[in-house]
N, C-alpha and C positions, 0 to 999 in steps of 0.2 A: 194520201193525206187530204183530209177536206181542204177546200179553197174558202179564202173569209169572204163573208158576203162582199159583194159588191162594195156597198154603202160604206163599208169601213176601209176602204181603200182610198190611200187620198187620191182626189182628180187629177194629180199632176201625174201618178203611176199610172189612172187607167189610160190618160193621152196620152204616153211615151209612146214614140212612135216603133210601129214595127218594120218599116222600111224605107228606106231614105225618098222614095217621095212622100213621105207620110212627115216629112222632116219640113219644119216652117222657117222660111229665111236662110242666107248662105247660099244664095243662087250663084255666086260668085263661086264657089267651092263646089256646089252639086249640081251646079247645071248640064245639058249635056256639051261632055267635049271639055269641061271644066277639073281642074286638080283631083279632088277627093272620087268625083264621081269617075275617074278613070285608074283611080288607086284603086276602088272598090273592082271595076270592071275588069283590069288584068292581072287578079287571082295572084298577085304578089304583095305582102306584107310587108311594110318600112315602118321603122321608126320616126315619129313626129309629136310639134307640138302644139299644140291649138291651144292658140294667143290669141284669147278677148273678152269682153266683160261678160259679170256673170249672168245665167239665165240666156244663153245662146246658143245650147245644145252642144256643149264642148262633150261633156259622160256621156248623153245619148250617141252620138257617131261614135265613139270609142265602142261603147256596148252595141252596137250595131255593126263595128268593124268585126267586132268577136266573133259573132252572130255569123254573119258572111263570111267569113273564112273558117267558121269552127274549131275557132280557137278557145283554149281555156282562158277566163278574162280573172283576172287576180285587179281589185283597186285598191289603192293607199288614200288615204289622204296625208298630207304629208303636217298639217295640223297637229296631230293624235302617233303617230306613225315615227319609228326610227330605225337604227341601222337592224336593230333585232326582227325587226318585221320585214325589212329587206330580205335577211339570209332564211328566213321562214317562205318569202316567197320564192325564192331559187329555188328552194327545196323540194316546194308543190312542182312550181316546171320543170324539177328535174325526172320526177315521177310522172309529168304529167308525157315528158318524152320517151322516157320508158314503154309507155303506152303507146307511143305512135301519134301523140297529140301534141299542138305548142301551145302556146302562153304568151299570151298579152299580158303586160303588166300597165295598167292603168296608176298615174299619179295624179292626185289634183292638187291644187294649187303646189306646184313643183316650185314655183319660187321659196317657198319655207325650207326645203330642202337645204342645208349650208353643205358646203364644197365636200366633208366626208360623207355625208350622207347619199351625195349624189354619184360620186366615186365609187361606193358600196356596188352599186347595181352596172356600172360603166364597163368591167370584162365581161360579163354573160349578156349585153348588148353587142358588143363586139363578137364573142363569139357564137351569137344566134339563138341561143338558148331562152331570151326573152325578146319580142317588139314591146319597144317601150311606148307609151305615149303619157303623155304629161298635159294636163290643162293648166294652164295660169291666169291669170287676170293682169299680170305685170309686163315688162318689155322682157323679152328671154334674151336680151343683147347684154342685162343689165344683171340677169337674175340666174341666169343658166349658167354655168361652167363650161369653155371653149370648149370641152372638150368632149362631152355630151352635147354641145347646139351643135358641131361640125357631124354629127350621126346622124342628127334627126332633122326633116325637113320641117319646115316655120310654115303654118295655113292659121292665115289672121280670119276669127270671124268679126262678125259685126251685129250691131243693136239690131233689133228688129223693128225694121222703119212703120209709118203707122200702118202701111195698107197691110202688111203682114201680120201684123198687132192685132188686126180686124179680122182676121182668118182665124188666129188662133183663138178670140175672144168668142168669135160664134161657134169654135167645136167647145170649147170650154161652158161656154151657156147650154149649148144642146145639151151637150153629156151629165150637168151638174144638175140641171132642171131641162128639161126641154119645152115644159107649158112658160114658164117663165119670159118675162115681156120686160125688156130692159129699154127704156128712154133712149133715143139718139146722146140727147145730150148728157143722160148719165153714163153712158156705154163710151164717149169721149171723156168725161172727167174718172173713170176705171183707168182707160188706154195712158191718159196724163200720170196717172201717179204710178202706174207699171215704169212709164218711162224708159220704153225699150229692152223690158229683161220680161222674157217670154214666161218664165218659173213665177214670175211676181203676179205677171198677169192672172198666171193660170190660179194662182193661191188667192187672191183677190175676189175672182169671180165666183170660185168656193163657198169664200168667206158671206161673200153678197149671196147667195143663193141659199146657204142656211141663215143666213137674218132675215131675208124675204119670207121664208117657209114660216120658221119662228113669228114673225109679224103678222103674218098671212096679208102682204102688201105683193100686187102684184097688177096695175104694172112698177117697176122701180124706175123711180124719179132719181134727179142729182141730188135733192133735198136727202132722200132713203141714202145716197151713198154717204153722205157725207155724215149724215146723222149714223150707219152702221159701221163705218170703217173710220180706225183711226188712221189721220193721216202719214200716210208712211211718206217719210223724206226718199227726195227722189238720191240713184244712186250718185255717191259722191263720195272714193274711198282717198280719206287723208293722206295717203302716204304713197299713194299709185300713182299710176300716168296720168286720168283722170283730172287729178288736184295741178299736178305741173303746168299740164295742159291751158287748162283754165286760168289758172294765175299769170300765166305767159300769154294769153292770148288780151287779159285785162289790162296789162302790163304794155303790151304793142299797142294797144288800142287805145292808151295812157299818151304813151309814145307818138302816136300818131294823131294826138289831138282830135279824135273822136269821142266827144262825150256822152252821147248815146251807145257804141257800142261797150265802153267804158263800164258804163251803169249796168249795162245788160250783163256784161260777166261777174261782174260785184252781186247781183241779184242770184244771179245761176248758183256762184259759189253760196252764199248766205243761204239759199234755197234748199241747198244741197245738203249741210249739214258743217262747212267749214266754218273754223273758231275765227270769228271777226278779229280779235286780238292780231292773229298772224296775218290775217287781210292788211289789219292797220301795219303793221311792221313791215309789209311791202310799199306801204304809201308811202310811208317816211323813205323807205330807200329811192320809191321812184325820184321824190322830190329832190334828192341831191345828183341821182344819179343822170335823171332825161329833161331836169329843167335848173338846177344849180343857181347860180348867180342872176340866169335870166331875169328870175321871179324871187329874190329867196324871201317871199310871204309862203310861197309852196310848203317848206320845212315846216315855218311857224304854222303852217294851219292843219298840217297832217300832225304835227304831236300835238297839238287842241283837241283835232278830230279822236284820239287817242284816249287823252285824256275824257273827255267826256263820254268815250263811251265808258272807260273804267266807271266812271260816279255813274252814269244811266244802266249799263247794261244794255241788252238784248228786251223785245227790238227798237225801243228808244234809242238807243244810241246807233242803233247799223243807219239812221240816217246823217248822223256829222260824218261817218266813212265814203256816205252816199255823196256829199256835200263838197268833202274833201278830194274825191274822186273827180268830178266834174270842174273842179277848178284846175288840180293838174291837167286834165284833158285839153281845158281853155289857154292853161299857162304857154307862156311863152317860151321856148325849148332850149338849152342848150346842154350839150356832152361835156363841154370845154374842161370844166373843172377833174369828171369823172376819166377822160382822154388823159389829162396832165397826169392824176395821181397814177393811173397804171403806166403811163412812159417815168414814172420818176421810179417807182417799184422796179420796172425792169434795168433803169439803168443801175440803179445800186445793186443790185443782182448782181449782175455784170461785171460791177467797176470794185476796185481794192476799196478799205476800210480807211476813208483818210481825216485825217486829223480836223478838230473845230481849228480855224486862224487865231490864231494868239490874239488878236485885237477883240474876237469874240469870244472870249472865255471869259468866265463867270472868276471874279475875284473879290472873294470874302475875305482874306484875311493879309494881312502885310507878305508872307510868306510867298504866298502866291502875286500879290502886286511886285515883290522885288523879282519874280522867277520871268518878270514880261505880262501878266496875266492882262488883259486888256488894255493895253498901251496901246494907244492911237485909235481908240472907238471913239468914232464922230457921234454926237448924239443927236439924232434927227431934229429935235424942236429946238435944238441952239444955233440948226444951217436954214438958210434962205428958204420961205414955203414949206417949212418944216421937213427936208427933204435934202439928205446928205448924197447929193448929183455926184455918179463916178465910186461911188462905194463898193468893196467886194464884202459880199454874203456869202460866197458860197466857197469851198474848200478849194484850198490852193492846187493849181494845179486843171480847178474846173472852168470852161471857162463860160460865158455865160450862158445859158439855156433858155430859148421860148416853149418851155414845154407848156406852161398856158396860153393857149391862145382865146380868147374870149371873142365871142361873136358878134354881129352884128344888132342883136334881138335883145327888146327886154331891156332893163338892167344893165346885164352885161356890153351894151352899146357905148351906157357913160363910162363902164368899167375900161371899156378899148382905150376911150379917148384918154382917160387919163394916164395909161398905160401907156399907150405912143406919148405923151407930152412927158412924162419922166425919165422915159427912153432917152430921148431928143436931148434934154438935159447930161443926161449920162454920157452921151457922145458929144456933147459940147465941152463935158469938163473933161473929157478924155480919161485912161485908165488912172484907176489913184496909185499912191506912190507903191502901197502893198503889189498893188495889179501890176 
């Protein structure tokens, strides 16, 4: 069969590598004396799964394990792919053993896979007849079924940091043009929007190499990249580790009254491709949850921040988020409220179903006043300081709870004080006649 020219090959196929030092990045995995690199070396076949973002040579080492053990390599992606393509590929390895040969069964993104789909292929892993390996981009703790993650050994890759970004940039230049004269500082704003995914890089420099030829511009400035390439958002998948990551690390950094790091993960996220709306909707949580009473302008100005970004939009509005960010950072801190409601949630868990006290029941109608229905409700603004000292609120039987404790900080400081000074009252008029 003829081979297609060259030229109509994409560059990402002609630099797939043919042998694991031909591999960029993952020196952690292929170094020598390293995991993979000693799977490869002692001529024995496991089950694994290679967990990490995309564009980090998860396919290529798969296709390379094939390669090196001469194995039949069967891939799914599990996208497009179900149990019927499963039992189609047993089928091939079972033919393919007949033959004297195995079978790798390649999956990529295996987290799509649901519990039967994964099931499907789980006896002929067991019983040998396929090495499975499976790429994901997700936590496999989270995404894989115990009982396939207990077969397969877990090798995490990782982004490819810049100096390796820089390796693979200049076989990608040679190969795609090799006259070709690419700018320092446009060869760093390529490297910034790859953002660590080796396939992006490589497609990138492509891209740039036929608009260069087309233009007949040569050398390529930052001005040329920016003018040929739209810019692609850096990765940033909503619903992955990634996103968690991020919003938790903005969230600590909330937390921790840092408003510069604050800002920087607000940026990353916005930058990234995440919906400001659900940004905003963690502000509002922060505000009750890591700063409550201290501050509560916090609450008021993260549903402001909210609300105006609703009327402005993007990106006029990701600055009141910016805004409202920096002030939680600044805020004064307390759990105290957020502490109380989960110890009051777990004691009712816990404790029977007990009745509202007759003195607190709601009584509409004469029926209910002759049955006892609020008999002996003191009404706060008719006692001393507005303030009926020695009163039970809370279910017979309970007896008082400090499950709020309010801080020293903030707000909540005057809230203490008036707290203890009610207290103090309460144990002066001693328990009421209900108590």
């Amino acid at each position: 069969m003829a081979q297609p020219p060259t030229g109509s090959i994409p560059l990402a196929e002609r630099l797939r590598p043919a042998t694991l030092d031909d591999v960029v990045g993952q020196a952690h995995l292929l170094g020598e004396g390293k995991p993979l690199r000693l799977a490869f070396a002692s001529g024995r076949l496991h089950s694994m799964i290679l967990w990490g973002p995309p564009g980090v040579g998860k396919t290529t080492l798969a296709r390379l394990m094939a390669e090196a053990f001469e194995a039949d390599f069967i891939a799914l992606s599990a996208v497009f792919s179900g149990v019927k393509d499963i039992r189609e590929a047993v089928q091939k390895a079972q033919v393919a053993r007949d033959l004297g040969r195995h079978t790798i069964l390649f999956v990529d993104e295996v987290h799509r896979f649901n519990k039967a789909q994964q099931d499907a292929f789980l006896p002929f892993v067991e019983q040998g007849l396929l090495t499975f390996i499976g790429a994901t981009t997700e936590n496999p703790s989270f995404e894989v079924n115990a009982a396939l993650l207990s077969r397969a050994a877990v090798y995490v890759l990782k982004s490819l940091d810049e100096a390796e970004q820089m390796v693979l940039f200049e076989r990608a230049r040679h190969t795609a043009d090799a006259a070709l004269a690419i700018e320092d500082a446009a060869r760093d704003r390529l490297i910034g929007f790859a953002d660590g995914d080796g396939r992006r890089l490589i497609g990138l420099v492509e891209q740039l190499a036929i608009a260069a030829q087309t233009a007949a511009v040569n050398p390529v400035t930052t001005e040329f990249v920016d003018q040929a390439l739209s810019r692609n958002l850096r990765r940033f998948d909503k619903g992955g580790d990634a996103f968690y990551d991020q919003i938790s690390a903005m969230h600590k950094s909330v937390r921790g009254s840092d408003p510069d790091a604050a800002l920087y993960w607000l940026c990353r996220m916005l930058d990234g491709g995440a919906d400001p709306r659900y940004i905003g909707r963690r502000l509002v949580r922060m505000a009750s949850e890591d700063i409550g009473l201290a501050d509560p302008r916090a609450l008021e100005m993260t549903l402001q921040a909210c609300a105006a970004y609703e009327r402005l939009g993007s990106p006029e509005g990701e600055l009141m988020l910016a805004q409202a960010t920096v002030f939680l950072a600044c805020a004064a801190k307390s759990n105290a409220v957020y502490t109380a409601y989960k110890a009051v949630r777990r004691f009712i868990a816990e404790d029977g179903s007990r009745p509202v006290p007759m003195h607190l029941r709601n009584a509409p109608t004469k029926l209910m006043k002759s049955m006892g229905h609020g008999d002996g409700y003191r009404y706060a603004h008719d006692e001393a300081d507005g303030y009926a000292a020695g009163e039970q609120y809370l279910p017979d039987g309970v007896d008082a709870q400090p499950w709020y404790q309010p801080t020293d900080r903030g707000m909540e400081a005057r809230i203490r004080e008036k707290l203890d000074r009610l207290r103090a009252l309460d144990r002066g008029a001693g328990k009421s006649e209900r108590g």
